[in-house]
C-alpha positions in Angstrom: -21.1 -19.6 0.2 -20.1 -16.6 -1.8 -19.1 -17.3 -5.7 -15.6 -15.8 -6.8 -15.7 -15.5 -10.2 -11.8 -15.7 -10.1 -11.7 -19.3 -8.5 -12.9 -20.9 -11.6 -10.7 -19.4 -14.5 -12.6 -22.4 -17.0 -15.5 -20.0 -16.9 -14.1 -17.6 -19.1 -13.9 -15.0 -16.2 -9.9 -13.5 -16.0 -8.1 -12.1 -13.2 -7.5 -9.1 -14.5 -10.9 -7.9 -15.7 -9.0 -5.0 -17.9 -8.0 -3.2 -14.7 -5.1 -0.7 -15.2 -3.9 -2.1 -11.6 -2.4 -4.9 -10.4 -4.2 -7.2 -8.2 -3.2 -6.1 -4.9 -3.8 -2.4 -6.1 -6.8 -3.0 -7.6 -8.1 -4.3 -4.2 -6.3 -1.8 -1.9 -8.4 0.8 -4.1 -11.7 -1.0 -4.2 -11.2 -1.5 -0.2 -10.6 2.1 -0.2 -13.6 3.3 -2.0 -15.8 1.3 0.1 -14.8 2.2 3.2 -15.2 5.8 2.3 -18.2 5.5 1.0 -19.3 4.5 4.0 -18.0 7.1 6.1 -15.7 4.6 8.0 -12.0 6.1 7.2 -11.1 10.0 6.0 -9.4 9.9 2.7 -6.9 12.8 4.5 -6.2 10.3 7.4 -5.3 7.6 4.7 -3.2 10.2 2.6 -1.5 11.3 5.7 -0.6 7.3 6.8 0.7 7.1 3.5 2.9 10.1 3.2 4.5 9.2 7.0 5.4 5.1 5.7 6.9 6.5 2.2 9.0 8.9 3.5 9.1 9.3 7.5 9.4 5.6 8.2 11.2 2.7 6.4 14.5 0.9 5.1 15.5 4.2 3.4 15.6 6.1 6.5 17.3 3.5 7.9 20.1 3.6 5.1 20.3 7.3 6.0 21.2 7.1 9.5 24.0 3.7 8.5 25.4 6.2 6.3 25.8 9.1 8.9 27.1 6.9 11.3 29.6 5.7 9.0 30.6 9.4 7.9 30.4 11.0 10.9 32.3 9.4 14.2 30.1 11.6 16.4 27.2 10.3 15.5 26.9 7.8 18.2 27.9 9.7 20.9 
């Protein structure tokens, strides 16, 4: 069974380790790293995943097309 330095704060280990990121970032990143170091994902394909969820995709586009429909009593039609 593996040893988590994390599940036993009593041993002086913290959380944080001094990493500039927060916990899920600092794992997203480390995830990252490895997996490109491996030759497993493209850091483009992950850029280009990103780039489509932040501003193709989401709640704020969503917003946009509430407000057009509102504004504009074409819009449906």
């Amino acid at each position: 069974m593996a040893h988590d330095h994390h599940d036993h704060p009593e041993d002086g280990h913290e959380d944080d380790h001094d990493n500039e990121f927060d916990p899920m970032t600092a794992r997203v990143k480390a995830l990252e790293t490895i997996l490109v170091s491996k030759g497993l994902i493209d850091p483009a394909a992950i850029d280009a995943i990103v780039e489509t969820y932040e501003h193709k995709v989401g709640p704020r586009n969503g917003a946009k097309v509430v407000a057009e429909a509102w504004s504009n009593p074409g819009f449906a039609d």
